[in-house]
KEMAR-571339 format. One record per residue: residue number from 1; residue in one letter; z negated, x, y negated of N, C-alpha, C, O in turn. Coordinates in steps of 0.05 Angstrom, whole numbers, plus 32768, in hexadecimal, padded with zeros to 4 digits. Each point is the difference from the previous one (the first is absolute). Layout:
% KEMAR-571339
PT   n res n_up n_east n_north ca_up ca_east ca_north c_up c_east c_north o_up o_east o_north
PT NUM   a    Z      X       Y     Z       X        Y    Z      X       Y    Z      X       Y
...
This chain:
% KEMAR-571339
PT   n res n_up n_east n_north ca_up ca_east ca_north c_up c_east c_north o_up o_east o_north
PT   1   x 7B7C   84A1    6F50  7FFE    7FE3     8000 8000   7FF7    7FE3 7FF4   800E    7FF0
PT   2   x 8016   7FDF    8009  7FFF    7FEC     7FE6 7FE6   7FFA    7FF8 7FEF   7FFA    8011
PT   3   x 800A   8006    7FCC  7FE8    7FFD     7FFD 8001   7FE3    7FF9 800E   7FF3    7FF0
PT   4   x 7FDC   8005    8026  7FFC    7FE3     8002 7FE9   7FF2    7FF3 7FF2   8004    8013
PT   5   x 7FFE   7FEF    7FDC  7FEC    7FFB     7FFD 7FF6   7FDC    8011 8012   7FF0    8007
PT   6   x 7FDF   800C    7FFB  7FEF    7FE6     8014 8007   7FEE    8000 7FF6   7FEE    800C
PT   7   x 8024   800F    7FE3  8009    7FE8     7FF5 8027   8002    800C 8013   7FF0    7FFE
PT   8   x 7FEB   802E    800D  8016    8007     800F 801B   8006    7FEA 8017   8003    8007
PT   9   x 7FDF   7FFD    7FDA  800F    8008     7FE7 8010   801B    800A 7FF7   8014    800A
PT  10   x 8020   7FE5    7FF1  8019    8019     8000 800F   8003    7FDD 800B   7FEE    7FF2
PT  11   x 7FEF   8030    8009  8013    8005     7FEB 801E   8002    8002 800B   7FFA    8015
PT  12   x 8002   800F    7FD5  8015    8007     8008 800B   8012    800B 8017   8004    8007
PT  13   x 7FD3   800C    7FFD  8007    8015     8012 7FFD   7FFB    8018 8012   8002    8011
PT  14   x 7FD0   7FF4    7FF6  8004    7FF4     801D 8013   7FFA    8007 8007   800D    8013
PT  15   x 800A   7FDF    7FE5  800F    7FE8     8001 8019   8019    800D 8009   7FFC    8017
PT  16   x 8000   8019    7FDB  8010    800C     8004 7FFD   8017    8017 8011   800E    800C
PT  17   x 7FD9   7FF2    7FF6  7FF7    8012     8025 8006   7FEE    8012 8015   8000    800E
PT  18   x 7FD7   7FEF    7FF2  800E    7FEA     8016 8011   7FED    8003 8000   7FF7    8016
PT  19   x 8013   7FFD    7FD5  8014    7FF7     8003 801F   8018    8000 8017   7FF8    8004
PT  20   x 7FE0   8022    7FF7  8018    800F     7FF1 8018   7FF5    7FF3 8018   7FFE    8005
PT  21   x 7FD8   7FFD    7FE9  8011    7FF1     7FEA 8003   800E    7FE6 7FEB   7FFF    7FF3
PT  22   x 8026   800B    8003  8002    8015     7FE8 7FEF   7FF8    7FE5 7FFC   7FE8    7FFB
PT  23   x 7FFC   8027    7FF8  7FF6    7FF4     7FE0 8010   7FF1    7FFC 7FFD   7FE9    8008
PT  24   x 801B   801E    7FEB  8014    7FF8     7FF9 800A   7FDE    8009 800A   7FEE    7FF2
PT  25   x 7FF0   8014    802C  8007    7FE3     8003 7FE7   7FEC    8004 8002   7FE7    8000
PT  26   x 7FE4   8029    8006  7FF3    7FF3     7FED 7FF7   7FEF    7FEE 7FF5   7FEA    8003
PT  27   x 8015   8027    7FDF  7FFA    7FF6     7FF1 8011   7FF4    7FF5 7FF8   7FFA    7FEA
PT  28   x 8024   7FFD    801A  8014    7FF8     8005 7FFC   7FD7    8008 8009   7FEB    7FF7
PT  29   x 7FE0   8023    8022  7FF5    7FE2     8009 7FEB   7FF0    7FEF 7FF8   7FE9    8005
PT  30   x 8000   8026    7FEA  7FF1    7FFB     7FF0 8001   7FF3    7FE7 7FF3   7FED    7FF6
PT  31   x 8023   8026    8002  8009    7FF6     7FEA 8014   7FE2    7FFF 8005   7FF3    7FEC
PT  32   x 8004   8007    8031  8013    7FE9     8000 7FEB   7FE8    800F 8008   7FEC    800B
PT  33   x 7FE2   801B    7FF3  7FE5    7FE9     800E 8005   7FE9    7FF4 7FF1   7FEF    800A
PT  34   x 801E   8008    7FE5  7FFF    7FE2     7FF4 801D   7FFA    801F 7FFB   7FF6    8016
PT  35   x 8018   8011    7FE3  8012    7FFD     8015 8003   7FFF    801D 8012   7FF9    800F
PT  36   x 7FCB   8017    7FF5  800B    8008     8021 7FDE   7FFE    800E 7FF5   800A    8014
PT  37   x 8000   7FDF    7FD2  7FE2    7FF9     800C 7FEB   801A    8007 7FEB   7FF7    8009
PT  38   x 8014   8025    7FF5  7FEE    8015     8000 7FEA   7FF6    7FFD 7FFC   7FEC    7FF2
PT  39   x 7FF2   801F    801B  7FD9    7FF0     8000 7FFD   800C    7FEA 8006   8016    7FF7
PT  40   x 7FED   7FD7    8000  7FEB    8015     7FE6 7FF4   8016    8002 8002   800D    8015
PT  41   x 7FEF   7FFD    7FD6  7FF6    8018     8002 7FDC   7FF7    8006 7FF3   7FF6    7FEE
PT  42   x 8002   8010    802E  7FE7    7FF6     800B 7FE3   8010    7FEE 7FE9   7FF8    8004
PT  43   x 801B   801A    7FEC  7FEB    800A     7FF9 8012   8021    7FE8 8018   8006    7FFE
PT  44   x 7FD9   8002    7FFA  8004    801C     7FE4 7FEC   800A    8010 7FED   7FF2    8006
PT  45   x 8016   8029    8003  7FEA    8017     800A 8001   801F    7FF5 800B   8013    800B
PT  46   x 7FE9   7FEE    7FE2  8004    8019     7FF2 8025   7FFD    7FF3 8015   800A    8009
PT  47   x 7FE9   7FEA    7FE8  8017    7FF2     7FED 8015   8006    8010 8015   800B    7FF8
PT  48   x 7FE6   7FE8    802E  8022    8004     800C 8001   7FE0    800A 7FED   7FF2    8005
PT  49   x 802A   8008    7FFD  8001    7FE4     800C 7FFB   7FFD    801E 8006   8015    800B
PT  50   x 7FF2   7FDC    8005  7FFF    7FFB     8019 8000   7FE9    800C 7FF3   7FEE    7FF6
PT  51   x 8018   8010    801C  8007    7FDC     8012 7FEE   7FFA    8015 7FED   800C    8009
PT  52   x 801A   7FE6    7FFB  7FED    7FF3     8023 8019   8007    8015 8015   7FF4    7FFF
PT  53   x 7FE7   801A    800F  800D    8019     8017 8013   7FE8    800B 8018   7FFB    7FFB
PT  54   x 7FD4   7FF8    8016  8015    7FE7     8010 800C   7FEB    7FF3 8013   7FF4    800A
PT  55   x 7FE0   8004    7FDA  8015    7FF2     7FF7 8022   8008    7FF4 8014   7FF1    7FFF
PT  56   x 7FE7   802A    7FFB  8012    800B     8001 8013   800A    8013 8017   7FFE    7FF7
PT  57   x 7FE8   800A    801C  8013    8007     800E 8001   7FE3    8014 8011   7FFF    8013
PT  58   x 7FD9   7FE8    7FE7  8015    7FE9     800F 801A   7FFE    7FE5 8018   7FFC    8004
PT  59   x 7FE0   8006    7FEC  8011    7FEE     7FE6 8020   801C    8006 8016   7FFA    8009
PT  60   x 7FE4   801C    7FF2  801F    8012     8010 8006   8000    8012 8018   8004    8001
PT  61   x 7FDB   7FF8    8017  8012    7FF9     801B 8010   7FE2    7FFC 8017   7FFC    8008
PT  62   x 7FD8   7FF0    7FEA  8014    7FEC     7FFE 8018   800C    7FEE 8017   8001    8008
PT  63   x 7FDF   8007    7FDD  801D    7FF9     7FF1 801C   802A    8011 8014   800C    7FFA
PT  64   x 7FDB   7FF5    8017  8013    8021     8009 8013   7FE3    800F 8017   7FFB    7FF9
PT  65   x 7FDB   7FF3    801C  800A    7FE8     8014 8019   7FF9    7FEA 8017   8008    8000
PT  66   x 7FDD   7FEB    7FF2  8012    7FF1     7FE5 8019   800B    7FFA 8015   7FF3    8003
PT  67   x 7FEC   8024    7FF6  8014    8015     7FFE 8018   8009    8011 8018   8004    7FFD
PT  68   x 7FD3   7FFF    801C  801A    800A     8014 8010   7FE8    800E 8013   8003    800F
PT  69   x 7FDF   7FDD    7FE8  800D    7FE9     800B 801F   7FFE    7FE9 8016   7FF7    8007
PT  70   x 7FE4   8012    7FE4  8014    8007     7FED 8012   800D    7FFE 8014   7FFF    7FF3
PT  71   x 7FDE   8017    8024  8019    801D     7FF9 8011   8005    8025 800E   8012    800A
PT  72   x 7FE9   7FD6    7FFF  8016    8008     8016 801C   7FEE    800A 7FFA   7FEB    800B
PT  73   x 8016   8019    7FF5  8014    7FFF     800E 7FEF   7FEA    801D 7FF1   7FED    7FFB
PT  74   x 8018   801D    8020  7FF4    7FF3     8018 7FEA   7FFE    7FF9 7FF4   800C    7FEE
PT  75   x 8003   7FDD    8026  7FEA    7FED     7FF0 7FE4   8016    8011 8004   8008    8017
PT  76   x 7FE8   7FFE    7FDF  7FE9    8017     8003 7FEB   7FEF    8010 8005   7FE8    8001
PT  77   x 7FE6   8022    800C  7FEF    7FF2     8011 7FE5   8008    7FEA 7FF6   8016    8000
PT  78   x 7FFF   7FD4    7FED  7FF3    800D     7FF4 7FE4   7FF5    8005 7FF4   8001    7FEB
PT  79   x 7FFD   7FF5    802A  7FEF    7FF8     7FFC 7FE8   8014    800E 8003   8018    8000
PT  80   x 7FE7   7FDB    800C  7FF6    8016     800B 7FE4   8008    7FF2 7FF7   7FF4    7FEC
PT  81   x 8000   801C    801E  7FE8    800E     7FF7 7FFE   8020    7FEA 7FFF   8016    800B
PT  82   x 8000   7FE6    7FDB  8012    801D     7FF3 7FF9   8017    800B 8012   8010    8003
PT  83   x 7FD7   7FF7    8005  7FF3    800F     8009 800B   8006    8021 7FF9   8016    8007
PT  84   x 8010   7FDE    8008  8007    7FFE     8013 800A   8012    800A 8012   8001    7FEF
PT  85   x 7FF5   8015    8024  8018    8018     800B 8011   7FFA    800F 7FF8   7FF5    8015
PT  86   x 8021   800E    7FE9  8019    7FF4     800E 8006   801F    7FFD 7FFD   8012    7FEF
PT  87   x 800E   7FE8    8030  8017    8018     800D 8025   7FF1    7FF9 8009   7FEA    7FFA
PT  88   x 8004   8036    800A  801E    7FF2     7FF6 8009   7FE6    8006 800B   7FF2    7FEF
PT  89   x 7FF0   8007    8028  8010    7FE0     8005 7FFF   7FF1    7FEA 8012   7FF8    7FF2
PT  90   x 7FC9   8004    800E  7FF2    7FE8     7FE4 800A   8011    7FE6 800C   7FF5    7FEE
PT  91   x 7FED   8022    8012  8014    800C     7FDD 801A   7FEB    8001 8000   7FEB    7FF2
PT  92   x 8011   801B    801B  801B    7FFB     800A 8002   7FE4    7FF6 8012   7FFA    7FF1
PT  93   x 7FD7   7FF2    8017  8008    7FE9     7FF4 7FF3   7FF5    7FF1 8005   7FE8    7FFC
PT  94   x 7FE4   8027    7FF7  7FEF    8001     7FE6 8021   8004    7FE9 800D   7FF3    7FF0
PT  95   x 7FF3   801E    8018  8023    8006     7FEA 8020   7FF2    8008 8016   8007    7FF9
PT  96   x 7FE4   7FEA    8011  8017    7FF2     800D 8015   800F    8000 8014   7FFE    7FF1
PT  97   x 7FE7   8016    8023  8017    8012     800E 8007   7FF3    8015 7FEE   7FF1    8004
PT  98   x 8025   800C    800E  800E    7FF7     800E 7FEA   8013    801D 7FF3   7FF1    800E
PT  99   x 800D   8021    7FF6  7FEE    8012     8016 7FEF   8014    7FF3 7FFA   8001    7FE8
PT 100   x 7FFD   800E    802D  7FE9    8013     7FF6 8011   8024    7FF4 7FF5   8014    7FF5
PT 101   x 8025   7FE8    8012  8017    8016     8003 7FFB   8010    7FDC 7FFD   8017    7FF9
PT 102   x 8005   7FD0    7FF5  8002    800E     7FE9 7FDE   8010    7FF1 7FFB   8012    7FEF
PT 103   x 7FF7   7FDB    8022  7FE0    8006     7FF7 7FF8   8018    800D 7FEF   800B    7FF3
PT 104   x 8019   8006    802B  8004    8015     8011 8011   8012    7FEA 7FF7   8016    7FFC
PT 105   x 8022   7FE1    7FF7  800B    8011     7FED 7FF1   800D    7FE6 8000   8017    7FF8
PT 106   x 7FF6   7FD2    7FFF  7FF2    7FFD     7FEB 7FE2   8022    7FFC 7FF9   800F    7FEE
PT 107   x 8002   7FEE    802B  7FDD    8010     8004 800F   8017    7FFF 7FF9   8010    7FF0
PT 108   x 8023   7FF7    8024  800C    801D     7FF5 800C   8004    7FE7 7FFA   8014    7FF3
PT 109   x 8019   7FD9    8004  8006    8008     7FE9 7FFC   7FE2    7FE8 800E   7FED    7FFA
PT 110   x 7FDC   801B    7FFF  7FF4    7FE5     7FEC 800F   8003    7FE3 7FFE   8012    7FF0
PT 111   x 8010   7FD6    800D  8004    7FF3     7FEA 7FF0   8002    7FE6 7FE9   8008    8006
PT 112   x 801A   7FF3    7FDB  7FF0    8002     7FF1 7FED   7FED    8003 8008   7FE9    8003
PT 113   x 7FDC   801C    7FFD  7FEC    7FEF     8002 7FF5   7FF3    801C 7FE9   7FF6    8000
PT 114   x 8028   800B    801A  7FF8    8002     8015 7FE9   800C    7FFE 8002   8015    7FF3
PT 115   x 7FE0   7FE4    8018  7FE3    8002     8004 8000   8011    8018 800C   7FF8    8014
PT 116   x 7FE6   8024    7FEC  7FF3    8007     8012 7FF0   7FF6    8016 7FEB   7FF3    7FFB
PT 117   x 801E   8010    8023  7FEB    7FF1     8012 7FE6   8008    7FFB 7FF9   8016    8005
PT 118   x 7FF3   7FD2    7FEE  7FE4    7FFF     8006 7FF2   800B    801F 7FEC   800E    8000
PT 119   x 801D   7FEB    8011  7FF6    800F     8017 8019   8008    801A 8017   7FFF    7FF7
PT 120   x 7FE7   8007    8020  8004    800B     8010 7FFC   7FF0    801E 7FE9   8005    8008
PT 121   x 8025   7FEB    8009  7FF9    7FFF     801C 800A   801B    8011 8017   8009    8002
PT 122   x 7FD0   8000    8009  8012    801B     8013 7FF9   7FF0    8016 7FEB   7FF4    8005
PT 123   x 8036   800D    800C  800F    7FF5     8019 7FFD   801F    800C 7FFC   8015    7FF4
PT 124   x 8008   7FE7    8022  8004    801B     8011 8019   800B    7FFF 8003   8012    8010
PT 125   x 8012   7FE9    7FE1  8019    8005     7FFB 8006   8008    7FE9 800B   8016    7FFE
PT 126   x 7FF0   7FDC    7FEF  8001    8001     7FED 7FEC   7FF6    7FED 7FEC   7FF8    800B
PT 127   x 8013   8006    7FD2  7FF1    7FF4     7FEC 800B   7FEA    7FFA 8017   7FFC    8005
PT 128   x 7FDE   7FF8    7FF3  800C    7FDD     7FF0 7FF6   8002    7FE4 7FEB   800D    7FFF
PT 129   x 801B   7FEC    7FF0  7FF9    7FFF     7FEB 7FF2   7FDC    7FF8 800B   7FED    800B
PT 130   x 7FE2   8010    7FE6  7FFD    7FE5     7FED 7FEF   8000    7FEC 7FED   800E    7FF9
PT 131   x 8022   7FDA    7FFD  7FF6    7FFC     7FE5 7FF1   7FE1    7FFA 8004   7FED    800F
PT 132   x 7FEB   8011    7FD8  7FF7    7FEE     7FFB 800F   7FE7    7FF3 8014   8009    7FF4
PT 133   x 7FEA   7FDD    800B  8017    7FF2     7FFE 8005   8003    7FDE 8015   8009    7FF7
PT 134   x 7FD8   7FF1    7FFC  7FFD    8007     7FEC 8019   8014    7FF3 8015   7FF6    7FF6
PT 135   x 7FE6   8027    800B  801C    800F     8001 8016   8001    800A 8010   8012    7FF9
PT 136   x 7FF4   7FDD    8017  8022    7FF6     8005 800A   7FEC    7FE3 8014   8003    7FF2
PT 137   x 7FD2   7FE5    800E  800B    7FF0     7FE8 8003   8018    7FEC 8017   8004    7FF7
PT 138   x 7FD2   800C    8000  8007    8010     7FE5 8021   8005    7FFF 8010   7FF8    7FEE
PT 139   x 7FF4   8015    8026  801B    8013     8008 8014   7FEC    7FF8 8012   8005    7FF0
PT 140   x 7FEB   7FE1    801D  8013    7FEF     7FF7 7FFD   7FF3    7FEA 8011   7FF0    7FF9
PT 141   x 7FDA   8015    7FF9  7FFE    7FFB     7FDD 800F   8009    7FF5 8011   7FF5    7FF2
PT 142   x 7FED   8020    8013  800B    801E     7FEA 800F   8012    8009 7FFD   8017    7FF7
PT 143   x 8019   7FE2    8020  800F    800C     8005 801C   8003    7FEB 8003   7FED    7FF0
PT 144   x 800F   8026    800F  800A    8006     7FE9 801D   7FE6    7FFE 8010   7FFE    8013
PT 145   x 7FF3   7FF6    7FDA  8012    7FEB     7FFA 8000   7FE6    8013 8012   7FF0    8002
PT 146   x 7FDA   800F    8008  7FFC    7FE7     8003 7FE2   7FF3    7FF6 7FEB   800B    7FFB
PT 147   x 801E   7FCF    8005  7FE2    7FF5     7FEE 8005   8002    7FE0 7FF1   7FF4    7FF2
PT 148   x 8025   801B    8002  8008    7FFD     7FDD 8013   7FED    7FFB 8014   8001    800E
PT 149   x 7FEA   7FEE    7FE1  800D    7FEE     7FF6 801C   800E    7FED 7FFA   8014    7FF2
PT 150   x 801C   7FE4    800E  8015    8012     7FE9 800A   800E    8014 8001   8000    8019
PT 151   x 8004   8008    7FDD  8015    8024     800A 801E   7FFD    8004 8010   7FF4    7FF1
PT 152   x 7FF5   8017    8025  801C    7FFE     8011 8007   7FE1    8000 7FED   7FF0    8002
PT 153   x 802C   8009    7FFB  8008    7FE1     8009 8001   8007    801D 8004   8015    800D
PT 154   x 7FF6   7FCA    7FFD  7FFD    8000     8023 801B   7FF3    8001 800C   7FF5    7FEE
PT 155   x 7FFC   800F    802D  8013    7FFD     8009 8002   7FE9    8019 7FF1   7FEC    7FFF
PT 156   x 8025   801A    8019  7FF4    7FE4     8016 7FE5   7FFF    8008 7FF1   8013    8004
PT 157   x 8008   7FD1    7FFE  7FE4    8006     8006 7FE3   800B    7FEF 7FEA   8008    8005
PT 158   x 8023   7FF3    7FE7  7FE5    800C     7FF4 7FFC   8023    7FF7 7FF0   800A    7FF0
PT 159   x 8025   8002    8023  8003    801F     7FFE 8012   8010    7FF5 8018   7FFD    8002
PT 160   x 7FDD   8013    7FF2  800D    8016     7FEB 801B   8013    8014 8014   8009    7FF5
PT 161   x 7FE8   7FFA    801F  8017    8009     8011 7FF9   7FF8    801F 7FEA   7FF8    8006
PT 162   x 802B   8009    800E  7FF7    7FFE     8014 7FEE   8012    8013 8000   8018    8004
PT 163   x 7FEE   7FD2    8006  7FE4    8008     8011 7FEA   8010    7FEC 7FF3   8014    8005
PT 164   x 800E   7FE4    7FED  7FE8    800A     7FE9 7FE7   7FF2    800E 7FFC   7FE9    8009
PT 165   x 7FF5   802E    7FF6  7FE1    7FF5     8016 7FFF   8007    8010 7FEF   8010    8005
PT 166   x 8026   7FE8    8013  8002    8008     8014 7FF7   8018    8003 8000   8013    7FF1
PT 167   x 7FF2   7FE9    8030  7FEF    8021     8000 8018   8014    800D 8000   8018    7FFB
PT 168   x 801C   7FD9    801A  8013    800D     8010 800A   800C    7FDE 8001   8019    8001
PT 169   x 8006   7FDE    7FE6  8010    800F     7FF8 7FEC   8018    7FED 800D   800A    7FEE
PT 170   x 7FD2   8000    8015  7FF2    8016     7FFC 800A   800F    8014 8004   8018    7FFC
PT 171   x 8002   7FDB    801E  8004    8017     8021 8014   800F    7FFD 8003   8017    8008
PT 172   x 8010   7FD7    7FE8  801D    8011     7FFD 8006   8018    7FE0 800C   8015    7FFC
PT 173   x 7FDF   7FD6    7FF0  8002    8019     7FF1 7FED   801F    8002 8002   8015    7FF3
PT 174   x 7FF0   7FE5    801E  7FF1    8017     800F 8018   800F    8013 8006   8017    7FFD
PT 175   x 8003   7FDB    8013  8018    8018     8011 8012   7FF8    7FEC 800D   7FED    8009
PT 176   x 7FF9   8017    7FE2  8016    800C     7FEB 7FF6   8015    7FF9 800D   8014    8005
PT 177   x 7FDA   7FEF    7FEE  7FEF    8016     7FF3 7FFE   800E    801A 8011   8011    7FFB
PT 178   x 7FE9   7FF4    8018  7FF6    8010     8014 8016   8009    8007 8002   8018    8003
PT 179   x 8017   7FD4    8002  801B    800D     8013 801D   8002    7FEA 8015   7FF4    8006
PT 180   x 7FE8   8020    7FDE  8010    7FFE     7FF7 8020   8004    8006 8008   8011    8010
PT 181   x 8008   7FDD    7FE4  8020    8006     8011 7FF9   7FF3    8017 800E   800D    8010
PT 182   x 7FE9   7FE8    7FFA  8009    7FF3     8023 8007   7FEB    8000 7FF0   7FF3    7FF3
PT 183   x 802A   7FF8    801B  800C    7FF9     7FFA 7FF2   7FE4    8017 7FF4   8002    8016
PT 184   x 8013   7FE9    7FDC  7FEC    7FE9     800C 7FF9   7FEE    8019 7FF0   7FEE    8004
PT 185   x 802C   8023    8011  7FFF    8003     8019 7FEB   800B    800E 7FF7   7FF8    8016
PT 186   x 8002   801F    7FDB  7FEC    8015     8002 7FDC   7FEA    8003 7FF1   7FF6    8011
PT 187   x 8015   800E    7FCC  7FDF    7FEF     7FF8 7FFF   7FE5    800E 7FEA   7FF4    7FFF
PT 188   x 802C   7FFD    800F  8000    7FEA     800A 7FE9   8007    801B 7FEC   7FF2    8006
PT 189   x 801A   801E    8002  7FFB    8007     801F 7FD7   8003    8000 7FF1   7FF7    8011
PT 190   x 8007   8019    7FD6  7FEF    8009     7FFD 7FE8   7FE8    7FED 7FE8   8002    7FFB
PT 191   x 8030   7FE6    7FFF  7FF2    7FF6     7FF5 7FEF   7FE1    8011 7FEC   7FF2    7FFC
PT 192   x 802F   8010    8019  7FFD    7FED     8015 7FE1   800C    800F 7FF4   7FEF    800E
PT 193   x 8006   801D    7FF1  7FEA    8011     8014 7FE4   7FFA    7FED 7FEA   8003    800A
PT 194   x 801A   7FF8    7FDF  7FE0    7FFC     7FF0 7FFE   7FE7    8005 7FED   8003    8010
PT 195   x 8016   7FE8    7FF1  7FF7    7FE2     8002 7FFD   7FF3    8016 800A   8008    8015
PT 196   x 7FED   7FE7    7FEA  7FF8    7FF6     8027 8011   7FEF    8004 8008   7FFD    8017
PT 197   x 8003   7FF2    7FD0  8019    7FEC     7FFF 8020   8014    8002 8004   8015    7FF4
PT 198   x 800C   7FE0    8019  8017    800E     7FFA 8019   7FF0    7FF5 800C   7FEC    8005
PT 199   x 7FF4   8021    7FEF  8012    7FED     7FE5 8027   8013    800A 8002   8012    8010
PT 200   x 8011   7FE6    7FE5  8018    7FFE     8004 800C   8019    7FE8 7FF8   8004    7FEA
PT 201   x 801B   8009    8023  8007    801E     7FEF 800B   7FEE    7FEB 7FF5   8008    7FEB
PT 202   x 801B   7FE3    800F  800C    7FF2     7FE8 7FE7   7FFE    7FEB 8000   8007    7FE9
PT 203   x 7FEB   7FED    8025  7FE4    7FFC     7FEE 7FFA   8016    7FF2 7FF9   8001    7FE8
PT 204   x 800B   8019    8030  7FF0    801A     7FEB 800A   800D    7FFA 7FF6   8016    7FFD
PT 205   x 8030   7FE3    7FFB  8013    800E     7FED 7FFC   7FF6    7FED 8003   800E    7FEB
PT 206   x 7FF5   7FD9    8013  7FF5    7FE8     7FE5 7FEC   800C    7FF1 8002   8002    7FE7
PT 207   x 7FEC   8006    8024  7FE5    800B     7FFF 8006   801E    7FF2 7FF6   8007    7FEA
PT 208   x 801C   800A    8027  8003    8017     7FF4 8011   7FFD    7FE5 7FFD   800F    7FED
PT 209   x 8015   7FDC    8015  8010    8004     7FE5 7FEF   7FFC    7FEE 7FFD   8013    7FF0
PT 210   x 7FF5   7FDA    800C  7FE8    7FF1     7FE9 7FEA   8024    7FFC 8002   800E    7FEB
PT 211   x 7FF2   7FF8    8025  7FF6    8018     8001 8007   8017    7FED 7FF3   800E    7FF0
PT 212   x 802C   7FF0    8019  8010    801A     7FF8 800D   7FF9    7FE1 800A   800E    7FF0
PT 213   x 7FF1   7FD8    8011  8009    7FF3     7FD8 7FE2   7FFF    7FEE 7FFD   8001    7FE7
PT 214   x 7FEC   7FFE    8032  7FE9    7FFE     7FE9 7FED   800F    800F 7FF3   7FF5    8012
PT 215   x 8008   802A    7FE7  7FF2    800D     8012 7FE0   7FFF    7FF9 7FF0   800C    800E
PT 216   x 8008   7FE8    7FDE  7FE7    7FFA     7FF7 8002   7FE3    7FFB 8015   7FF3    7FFD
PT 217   x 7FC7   7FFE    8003  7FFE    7FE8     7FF5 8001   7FFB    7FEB 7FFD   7FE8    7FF8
């Protein structure tokens, strides 16, 4: 457990058990506190700094909120309780995914920075996974190239190529990597079968070409 003192003071270490939040980004938050409002430092305890527990992690669940209202594409469901556990559906539209298909993808093969499920529903069938709302916004903070200002010129729409965001075109660069050489007749068939929506083989030749021109974000 985190050493707490009466006043519910978290160091930076605390801070980093129970939020798992790296040093690094951290102090990171620390250092940009004029810009991004960081609470003060609540007390010096044996020459370490320490905060007030809950003022702190209300002041990062808002600005994690802040962030991922920035870094998405489809518009995100961000409100809610941070602390809260949502199963895939609510992930699904905590991240404004279109269904729960890519967030089911996601727990097998997770993306950079994709969050470990915090707990477990055991169904008699199967497990469910969820998570706290809180770590979906992180995820969509700091997921990789989106939320930065600069970079790539955008293109129609606001986008650097087509379906950038989109979670259908992660589905397809996943069966590229998984089904090398197979030809898009193939991945069409297999791709129609992950989503609950069914979308049109013209759509997910679109999808695969964009995929197969930009196999990373």
């Amino acid at each position: 457990m985190p050493r707490k003192t009466g006043r519910a003071l978290y160091s930076r270490a605390d801070l980093r058990q129970v939020h798992r939040i790296s040093e690094s980004t951290l102090q990171n938050l620390w250092t940009d506190r004029e810009r991004n409002g960081h609470p003060p430092v609540a007390d010096t305890i044996d020459g370490v700094m320490h905060w007030d527990g809950d003022a702190w992690a209300t002041w990062h669940h808002e600005l994690q909120r802040q962030r991922a209202a920035a870094s998405t594409t489809n518009p995100p469901k961000l409100d809610g309780d941070p602390e809260e556990m949502v199963g895939p559906a609510e992930a699904a539209k905590v991240c404004g995914f279109s269904d729960s298909a890519t967030v089911s993808h996601y727990v097998k093969n997770p993306p950079a920075r994709w969050p470990e499920p915090d707990d477990w529903d055991e169904l008699p069938t199967r497990r469910r996974p969820k998570w706290k709302r809180w770590r979906l916004w992180q995820y969509l903070a700091e997921r990789k190239g989106r939320g930065h200002a600069g970079g790539r010129p955008k293109g129609r729409r606001g986008l650097a190529y087509p379906y950038q965001g989109d979670e259908r075109l992660t589905l397809a660069r996943q069966a590229l990597a998984e089904n090398p050489g197979a030809k898009n007749a193939e991945l069409i068939t297999l791709l129609q079968g992950q989503t609950e929506k069914t979308y049109s083989r013209p759509t997910w030749n679109l999808i695969l070409k964009s995929a197969r021109e930009h196999p990373e974000e």
